[in-house]
One Martini backbone bead per residue (centre of mass of N, CA, C, O) as a GRO file, in nm:
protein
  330
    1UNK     BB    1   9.981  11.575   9.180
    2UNK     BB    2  10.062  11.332   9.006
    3UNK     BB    3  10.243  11.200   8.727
    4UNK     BB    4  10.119  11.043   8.475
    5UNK     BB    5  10.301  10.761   8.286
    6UNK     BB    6  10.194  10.619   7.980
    7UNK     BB    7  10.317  10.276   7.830
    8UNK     BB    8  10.238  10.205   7.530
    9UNK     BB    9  10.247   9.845   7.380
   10UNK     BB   10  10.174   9.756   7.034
   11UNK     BB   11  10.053   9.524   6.762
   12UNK     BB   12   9.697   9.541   6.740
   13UNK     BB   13   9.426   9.719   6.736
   14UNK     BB   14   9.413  10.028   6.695
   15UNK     BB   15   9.105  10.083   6.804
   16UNK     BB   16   9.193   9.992   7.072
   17UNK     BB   17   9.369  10.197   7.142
   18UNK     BB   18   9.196  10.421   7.057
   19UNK     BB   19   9.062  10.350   7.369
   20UNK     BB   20   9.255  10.380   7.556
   21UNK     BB   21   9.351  10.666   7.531
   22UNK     BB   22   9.066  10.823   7.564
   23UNK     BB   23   9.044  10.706   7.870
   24UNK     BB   24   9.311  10.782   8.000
   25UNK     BB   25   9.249  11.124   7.919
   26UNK     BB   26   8.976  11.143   8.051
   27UNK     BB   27   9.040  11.038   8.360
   28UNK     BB   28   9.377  11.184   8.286
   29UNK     BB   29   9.472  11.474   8.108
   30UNK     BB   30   9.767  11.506   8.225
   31UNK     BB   31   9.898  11.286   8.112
   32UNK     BB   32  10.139  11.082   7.968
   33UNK     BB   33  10.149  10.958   7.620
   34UNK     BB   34  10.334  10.657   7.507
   35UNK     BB   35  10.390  10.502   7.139
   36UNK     BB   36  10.455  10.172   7.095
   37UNK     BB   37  10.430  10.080   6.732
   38UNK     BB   38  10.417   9.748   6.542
   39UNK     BB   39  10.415   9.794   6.221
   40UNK     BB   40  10.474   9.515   6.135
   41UNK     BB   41  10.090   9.462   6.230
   42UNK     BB   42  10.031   9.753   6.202
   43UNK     BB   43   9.843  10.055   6.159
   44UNK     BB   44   9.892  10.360   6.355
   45UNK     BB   45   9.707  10.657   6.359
   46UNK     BB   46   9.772  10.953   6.449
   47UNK     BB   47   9.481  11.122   6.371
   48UNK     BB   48   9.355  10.963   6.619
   49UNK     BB   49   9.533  11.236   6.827
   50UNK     BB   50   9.473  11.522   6.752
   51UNK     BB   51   9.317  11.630   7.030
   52UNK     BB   52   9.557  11.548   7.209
   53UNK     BB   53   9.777  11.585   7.421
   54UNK     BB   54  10.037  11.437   7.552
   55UNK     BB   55  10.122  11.280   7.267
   56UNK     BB   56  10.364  11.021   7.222
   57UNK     BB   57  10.577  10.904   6.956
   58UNK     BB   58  10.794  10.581   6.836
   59UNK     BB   59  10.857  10.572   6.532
   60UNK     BB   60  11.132  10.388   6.587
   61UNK     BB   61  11.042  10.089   6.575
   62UNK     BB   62  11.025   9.761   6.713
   63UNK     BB   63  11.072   9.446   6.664
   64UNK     BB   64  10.867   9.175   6.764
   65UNK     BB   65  10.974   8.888   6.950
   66UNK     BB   66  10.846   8.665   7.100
   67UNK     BB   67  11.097   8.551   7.363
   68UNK     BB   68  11.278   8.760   7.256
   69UNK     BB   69  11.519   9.061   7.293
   70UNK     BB   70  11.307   9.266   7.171
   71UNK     BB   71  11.152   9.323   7.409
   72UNK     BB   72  11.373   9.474   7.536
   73UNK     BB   73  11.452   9.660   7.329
   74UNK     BB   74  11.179   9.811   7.321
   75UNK     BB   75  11.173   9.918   7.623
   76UNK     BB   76  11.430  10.057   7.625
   77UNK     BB   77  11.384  10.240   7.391
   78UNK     BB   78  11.135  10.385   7.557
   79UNK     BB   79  11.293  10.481   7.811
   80UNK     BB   80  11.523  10.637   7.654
   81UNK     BB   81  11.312  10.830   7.522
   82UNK     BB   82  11.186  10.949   7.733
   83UNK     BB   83  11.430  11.083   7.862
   84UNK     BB   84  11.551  11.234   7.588
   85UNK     BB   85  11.271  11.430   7.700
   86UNK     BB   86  11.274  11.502   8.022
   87UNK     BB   87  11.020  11.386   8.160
   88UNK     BB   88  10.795  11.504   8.396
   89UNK     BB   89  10.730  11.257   8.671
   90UNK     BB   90  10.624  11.001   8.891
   91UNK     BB   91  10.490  10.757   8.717
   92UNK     BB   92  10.508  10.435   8.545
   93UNK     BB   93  10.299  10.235   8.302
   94UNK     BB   94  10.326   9.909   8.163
   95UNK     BB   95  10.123   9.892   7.892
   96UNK     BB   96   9.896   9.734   7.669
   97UNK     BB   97   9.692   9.764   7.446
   98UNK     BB   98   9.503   9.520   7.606
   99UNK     BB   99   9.425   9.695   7.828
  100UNK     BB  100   9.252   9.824   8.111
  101UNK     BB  101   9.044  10.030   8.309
  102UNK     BB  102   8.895   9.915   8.637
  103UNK     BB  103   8.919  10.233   8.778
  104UNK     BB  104   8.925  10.549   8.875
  105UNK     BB  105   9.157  10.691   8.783
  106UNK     BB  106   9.176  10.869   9.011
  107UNK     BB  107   9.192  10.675   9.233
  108UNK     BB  108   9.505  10.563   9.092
  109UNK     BB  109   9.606  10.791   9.190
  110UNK     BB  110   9.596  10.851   9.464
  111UNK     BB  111   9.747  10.601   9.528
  112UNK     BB  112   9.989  10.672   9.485
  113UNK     BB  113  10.037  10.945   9.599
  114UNK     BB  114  10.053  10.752   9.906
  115UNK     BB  115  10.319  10.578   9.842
  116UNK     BB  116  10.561  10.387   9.956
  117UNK     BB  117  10.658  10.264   9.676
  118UNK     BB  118  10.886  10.197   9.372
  119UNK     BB  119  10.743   9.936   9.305
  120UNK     BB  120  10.533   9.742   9.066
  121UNK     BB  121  10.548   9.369   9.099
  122UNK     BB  122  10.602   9.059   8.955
  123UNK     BB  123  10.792   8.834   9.173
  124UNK     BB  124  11.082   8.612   9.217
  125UNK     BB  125  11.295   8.330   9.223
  126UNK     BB  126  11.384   8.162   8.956
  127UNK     BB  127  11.515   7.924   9.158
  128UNK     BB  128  11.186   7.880   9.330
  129UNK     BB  129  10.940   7.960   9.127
  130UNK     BB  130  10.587   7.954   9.191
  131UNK     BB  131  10.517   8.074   8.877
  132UNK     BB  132  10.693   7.799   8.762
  133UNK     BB  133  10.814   7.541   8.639
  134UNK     BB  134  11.068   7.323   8.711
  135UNK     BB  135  11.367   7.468   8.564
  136UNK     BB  136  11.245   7.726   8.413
  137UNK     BB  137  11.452   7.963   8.485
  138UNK     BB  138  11.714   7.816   8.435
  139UNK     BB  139  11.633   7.759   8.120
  140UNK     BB  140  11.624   8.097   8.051
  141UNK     BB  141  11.925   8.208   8.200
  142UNK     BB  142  12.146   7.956   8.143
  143UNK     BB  143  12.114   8.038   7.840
  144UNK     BB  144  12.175   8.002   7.519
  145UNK     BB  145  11.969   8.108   7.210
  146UNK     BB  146  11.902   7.941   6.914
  147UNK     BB  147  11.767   7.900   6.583
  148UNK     BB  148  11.577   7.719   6.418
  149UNK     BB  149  11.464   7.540   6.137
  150UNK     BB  150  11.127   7.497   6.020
  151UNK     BB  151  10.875   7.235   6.033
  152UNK     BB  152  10.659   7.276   5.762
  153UNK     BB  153  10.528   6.929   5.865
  154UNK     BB  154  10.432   6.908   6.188
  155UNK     BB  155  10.126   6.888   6.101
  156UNK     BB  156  10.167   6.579   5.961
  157UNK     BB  157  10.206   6.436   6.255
  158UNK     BB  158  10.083   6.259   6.450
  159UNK     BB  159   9.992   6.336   6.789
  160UNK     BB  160  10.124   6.062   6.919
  161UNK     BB  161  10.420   6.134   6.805
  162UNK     BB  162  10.431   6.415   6.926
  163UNK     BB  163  10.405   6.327   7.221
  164UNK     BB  164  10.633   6.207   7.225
  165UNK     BB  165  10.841   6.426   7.144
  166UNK     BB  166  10.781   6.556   7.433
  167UNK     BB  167  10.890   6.381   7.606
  168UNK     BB  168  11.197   6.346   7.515
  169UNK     BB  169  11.256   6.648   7.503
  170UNK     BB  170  11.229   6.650   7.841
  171UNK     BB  171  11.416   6.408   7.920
  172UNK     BB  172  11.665   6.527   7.793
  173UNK     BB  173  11.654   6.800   7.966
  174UNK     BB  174  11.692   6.632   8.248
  175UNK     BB  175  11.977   6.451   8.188
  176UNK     BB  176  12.099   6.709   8.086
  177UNK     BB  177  12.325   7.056   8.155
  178UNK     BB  178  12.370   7.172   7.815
  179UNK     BB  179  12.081   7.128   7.690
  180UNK     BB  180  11.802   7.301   7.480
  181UNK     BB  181  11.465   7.245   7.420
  182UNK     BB  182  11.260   7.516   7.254
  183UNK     BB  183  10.942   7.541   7.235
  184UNK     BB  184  10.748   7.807   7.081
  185UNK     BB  185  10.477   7.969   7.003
  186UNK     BB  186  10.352   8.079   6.755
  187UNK     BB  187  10.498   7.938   6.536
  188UNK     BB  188  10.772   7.975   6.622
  189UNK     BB  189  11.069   7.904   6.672
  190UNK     BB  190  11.289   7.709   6.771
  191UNK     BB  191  11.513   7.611   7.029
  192UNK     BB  192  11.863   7.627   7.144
  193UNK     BB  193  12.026   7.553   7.431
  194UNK     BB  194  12.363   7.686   7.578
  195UNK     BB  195  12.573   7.667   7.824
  196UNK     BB  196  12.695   7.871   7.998
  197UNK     BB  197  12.993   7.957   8.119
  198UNK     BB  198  12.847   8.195   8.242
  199UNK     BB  199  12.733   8.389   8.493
  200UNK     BB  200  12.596   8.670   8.718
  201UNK     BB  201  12.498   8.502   8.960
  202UNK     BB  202  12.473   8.552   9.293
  203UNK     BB  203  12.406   8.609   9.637
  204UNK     BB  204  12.433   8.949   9.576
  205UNK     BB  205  12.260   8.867   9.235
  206UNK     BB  206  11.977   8.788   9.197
  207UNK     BB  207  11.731   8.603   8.945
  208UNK     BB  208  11.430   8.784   8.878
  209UNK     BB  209  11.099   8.730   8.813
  210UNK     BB  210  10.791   8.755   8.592
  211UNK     BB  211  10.584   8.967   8.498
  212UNK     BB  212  10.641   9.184   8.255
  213UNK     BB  213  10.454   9.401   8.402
  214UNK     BB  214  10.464   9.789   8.550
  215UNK     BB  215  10.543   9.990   8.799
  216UNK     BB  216  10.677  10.311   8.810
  217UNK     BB  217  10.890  10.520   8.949
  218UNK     BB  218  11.113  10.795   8.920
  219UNK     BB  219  11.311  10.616   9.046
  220UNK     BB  220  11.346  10.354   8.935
  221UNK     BB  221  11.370  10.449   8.632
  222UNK     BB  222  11.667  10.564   8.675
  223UNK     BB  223  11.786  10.308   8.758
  224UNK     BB  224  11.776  10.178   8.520
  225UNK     BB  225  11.910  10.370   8.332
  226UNK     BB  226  12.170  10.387   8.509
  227UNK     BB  227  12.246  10.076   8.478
  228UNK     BB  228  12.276  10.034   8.211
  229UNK     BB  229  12.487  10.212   8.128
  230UNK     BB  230  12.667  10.076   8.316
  231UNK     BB  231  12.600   9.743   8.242
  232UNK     BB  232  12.670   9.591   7.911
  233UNK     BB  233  12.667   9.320   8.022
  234UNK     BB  234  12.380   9.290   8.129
  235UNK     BB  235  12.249   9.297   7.828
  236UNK     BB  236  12.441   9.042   7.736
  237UNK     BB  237  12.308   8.823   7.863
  238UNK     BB  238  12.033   8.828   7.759
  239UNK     BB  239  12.052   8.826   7.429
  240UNK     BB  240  11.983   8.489   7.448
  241UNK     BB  241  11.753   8.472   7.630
  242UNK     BB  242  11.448   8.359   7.737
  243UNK     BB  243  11.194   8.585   7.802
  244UNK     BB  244  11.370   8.827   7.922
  245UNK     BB  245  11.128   9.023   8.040
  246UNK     BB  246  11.077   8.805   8.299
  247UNK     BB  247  11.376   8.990   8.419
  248UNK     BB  248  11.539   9.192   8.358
  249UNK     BB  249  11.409   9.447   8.557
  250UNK     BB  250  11.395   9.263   8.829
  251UNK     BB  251  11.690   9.238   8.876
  252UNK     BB  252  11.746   9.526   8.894
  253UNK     BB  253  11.551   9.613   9.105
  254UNK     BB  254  11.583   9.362   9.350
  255UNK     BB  255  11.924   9.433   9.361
  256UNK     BB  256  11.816   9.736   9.510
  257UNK     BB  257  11.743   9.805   9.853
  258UNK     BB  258  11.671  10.107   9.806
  259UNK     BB  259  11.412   9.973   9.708
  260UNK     BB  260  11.080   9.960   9.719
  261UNK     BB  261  10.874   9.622   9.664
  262UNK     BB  262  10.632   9.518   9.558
  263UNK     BB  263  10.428   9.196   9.497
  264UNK     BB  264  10.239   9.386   9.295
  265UNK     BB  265  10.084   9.460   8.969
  266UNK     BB  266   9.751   9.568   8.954
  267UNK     BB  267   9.668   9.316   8.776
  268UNK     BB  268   9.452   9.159   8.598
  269UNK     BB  269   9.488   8.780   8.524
  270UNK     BB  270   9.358   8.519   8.344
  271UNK     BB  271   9.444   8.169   8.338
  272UNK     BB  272   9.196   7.937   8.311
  273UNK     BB  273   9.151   7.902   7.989
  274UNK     BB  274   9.464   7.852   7.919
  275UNK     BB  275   9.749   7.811   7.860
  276UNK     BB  276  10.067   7.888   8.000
  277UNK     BB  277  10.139   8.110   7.791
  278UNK     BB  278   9.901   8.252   7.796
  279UNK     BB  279   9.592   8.463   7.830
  280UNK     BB  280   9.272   8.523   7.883
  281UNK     BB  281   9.032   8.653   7.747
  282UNK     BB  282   8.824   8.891   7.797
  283UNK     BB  283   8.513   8.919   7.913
  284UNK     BB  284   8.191   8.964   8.037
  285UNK     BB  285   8.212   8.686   8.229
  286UNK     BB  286   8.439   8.889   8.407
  287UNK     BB  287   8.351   9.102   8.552
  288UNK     BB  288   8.285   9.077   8.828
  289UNK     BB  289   8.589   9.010   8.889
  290UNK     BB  290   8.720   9.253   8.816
  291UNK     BB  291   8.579   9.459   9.016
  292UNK     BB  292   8.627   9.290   9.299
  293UNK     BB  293   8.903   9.394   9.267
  294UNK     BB  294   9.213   9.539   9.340
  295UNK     BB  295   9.257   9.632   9.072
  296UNK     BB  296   9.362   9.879   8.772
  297UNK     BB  297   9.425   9.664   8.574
  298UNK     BB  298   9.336   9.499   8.257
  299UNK     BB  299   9.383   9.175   8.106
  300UNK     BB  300   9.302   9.048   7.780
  301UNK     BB  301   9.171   9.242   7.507
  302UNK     BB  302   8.900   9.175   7.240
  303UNK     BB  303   8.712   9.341   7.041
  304UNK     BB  304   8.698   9.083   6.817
  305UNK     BB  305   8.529   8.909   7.076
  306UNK     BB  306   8.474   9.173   7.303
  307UNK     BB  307   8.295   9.492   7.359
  308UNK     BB  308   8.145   9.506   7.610
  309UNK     BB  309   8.354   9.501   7.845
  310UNK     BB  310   8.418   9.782   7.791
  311UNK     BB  311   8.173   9.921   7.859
  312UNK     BB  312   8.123   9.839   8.121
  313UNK     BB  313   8.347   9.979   8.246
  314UNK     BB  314   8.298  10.225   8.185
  315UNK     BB  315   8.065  10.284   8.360
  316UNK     BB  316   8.200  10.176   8.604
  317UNK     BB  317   8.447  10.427   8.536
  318UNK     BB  318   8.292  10.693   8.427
  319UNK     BB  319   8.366  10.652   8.065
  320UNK     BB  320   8.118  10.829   7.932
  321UNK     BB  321   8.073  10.999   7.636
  322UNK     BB  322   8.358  10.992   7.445
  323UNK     BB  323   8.517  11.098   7.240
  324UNK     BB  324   8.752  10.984   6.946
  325UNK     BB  325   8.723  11.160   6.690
  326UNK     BB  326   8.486  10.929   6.508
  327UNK     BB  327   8.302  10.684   6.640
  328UNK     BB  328   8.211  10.667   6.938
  329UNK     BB  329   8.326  10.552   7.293
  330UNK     BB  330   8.551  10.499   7.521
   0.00000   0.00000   0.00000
């Protein structure tokens, strides 16, 4: 059978992690499982995982900010980190803390096991990508971006004035080919973007992006890190560039012929209710819809929303009463 390491990235929720690695654990023992948390967000306790096998931690963790170089940085942080300790794998899933299964493992694994696919991810060309908006994909990979200083008075600007000000600076970057500006959420710093002198993409070398979570085989994953330690100015184009995760992989696995990419990530994942940047919370009342699709992993959950759609999943993909090590059950 299969060897399956899942590449578990979090940053909040320790008791959501640790019931995510205790359902992994219980559906697949053998599995081998990867923790990278940023402790710069949250505390999440080792002995909370004394009681199981084949669980390392990335200690030297790496702090992220979303939109920024620093997820690409903590991905290859930890894929290196694999490498370096030369574990013997099938398949590397990247989890993050609030995904969860939703299918029994087993299933999972038969899965992959006749799989004829080296890679799944969502993936398209981003100069033509029906799954962003026009010249999203130019604006984030043909720019570098960098940092002003927050206008911590921007919440007292009347919502009219506010609104106006984003239709100027959609005007703005529509009208010319040179400058971009880039507010991002979560009160994040705006970016300025200023046009590339050079790209590095072109006919035989194209631009892919795409979701960030992906599924790769021990063929897919040596090669991103055999690519990256070879072609360290490929690093170096995205080190500026904006959301640079939902590109920077795909782009690497798209651009090798040899390797055979599904164009679906196996990830149930609603935006019906949220904005554009986000995806949507899942509760109790997505259950039916997960369960009826045929993905592997859902995101994202949050306990402190609804702990219950966790609950029906257990019961639903037989991962009931499992001891956590502490109270409750995985």
């Amino acid at each position: 059978m299969s060897k399956l390491l899942y590449l578990i990235c979090s940053h909040n929720n320790p008791d959501q992690v640790k019931r995510l690695v205790y359902c992994l654990k219980n559906g697949d023992p053998d599995s081998l499982i990867f923790i990278h948390h940023d402790s710069s967000s949250s505390l999440l306790d080792k002995a909370y995982f004394s009681s199981l096998k084949d669980i390392y931690f990335i200690d030297d963790y790496v702090r992220v900010e979303w939109g920024d170089f620093s997820m690409v940085g903590m991905m290859l942080h930890c894929l290196k980190k694999i490498h370096s300790l030369t574990m013997k794998f099938d398949w590397l899933f990247l989890l993050s803390g609030q995904d969860y299964p939703v299918k029994p493992l087993r299933e999972i694994k038969e899965f992959y096991e006749v799989s004829t696919y080296d890679a799944y991810l969502l993936y398209d060309k981003v100069l033509t990508s029906k799954y962003w908006h026009k010249y999203e994909g130019f604006n984030r990979y043909y720019f570098n971006y960098f940092k002003i200083p927050k206008f911590k008075y921007w919440h007292k600007i009347p919502e009219t004035l506010r609104l106006k000000g984003r239709k100027l600076r959609n005007i703005f970057n529509e009208i010319q080919p040179f400058l971009r500006i880039k507010p991002l959420p979560r009160k994040l710093n705006t970016r300025v973007g200023i046009r590339k002198q050079y790209n590095i993409f072109n006919n035989d070398f194209e631009c892919y992006g795409g979701a960030q979570w992906f599924t790769i085989n021990k063929n897919a994953y040596d090669y991103i890190i055999s690519y990256v330690d070879s072609n360290p100015s490929y690093v170096d184009y995205f080190r500026f560039t904006l959301i640079p995760d939902e590109a920077f992989f795909h782009t690497i696995l798209l651009n090798n012929n040899k390797l055979n990419i599904c164009n679906d990530y196996k990830r149930f994942i609603s935006w019906s209710r949220s904005d554009a940047a986000h995806p949507d919370t899942l509760t109790s009342t997505d259950f039916s819809s997960i369960i009826l699709s045929d993905r592997h992993f859902a995101r994202k959950f949050d306990v402190n929303v609804d702990t219950k759609v966790l609950d029906m999943l257990d019961e639903h993909i037989g991962n009931n009463n499992v001891s956590t090590g502490n109270n409750g059950t995985c």
